[in-house]
C-alpha positions as CSV (number, residue, x, y, z in Angstrom):
1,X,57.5,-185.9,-123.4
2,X,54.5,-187.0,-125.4
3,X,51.6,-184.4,-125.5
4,X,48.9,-185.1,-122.6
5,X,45.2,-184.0,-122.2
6,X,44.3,-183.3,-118.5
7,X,40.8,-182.3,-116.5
8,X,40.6,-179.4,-115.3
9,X,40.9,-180.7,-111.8
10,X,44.2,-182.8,-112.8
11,X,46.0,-179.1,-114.0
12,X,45.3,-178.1,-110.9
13,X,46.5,-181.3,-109.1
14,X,49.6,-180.8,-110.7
15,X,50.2,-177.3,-110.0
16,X,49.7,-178.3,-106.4
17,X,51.8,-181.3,-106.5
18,X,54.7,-178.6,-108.0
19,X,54.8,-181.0,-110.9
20,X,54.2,-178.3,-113.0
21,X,55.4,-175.2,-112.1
22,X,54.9,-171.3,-113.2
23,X,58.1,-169.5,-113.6
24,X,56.2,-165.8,-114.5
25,X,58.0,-166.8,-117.8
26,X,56.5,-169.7,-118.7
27,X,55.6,-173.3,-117.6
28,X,58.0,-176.1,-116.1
29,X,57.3,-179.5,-116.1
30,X,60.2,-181.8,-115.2
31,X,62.8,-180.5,-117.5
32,X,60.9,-179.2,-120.1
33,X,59.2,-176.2,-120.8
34,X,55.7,-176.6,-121.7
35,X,52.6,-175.0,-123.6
36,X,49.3,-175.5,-122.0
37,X,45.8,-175.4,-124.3
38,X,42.5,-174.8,-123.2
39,X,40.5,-177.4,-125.1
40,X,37.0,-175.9,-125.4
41,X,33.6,-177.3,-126.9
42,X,32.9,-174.1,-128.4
43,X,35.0,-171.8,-130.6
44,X,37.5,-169.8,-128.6
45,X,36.9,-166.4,-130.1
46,X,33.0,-166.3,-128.7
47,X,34.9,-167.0,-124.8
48,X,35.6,-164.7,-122.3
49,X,37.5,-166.9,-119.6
50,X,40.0,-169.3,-121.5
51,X,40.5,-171.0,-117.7
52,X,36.8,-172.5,-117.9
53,X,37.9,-175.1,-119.9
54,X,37.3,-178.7,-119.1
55,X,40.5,-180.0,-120.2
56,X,43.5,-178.7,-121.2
57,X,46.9,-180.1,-123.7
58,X,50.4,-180.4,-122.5
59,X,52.6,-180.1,-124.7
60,X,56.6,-179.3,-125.2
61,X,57.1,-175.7,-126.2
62,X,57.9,-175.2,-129.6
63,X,61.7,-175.0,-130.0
64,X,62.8,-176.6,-127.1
């Protein structure tokens, strides 16, 4: 799986859609687990809510 930048609204989209999917371990999509990033216009450290991004980054968990 290439890495793949998503709104805000498509994350949610796919959570719905039980493409992705939350195991309370970790995230699922497909067969591979995966990290998601909150891409922010700011620096992170100065946020409070790290789900007010406007898009996020897929990508395969490291070591897997």
């Amino acid at each position: 799986m290439e890495e793949k930048i998503v709104s805000k609204e498509e994350l949610i989209l796919l959570f719905e859609e039980q493409k992705v999917i939350d195991t309370g371990k970790g995230w699922i999509m497909g067969e591979n687990e995966v990290d998601i990033i909150a891409l922010h216009d700011v620096d992170p450290k100065f946020l409070q809510d790290v789900t007010n991004a406007k898009f996020y980054k897929l990508t395969l968990k490291e070591g897997k």
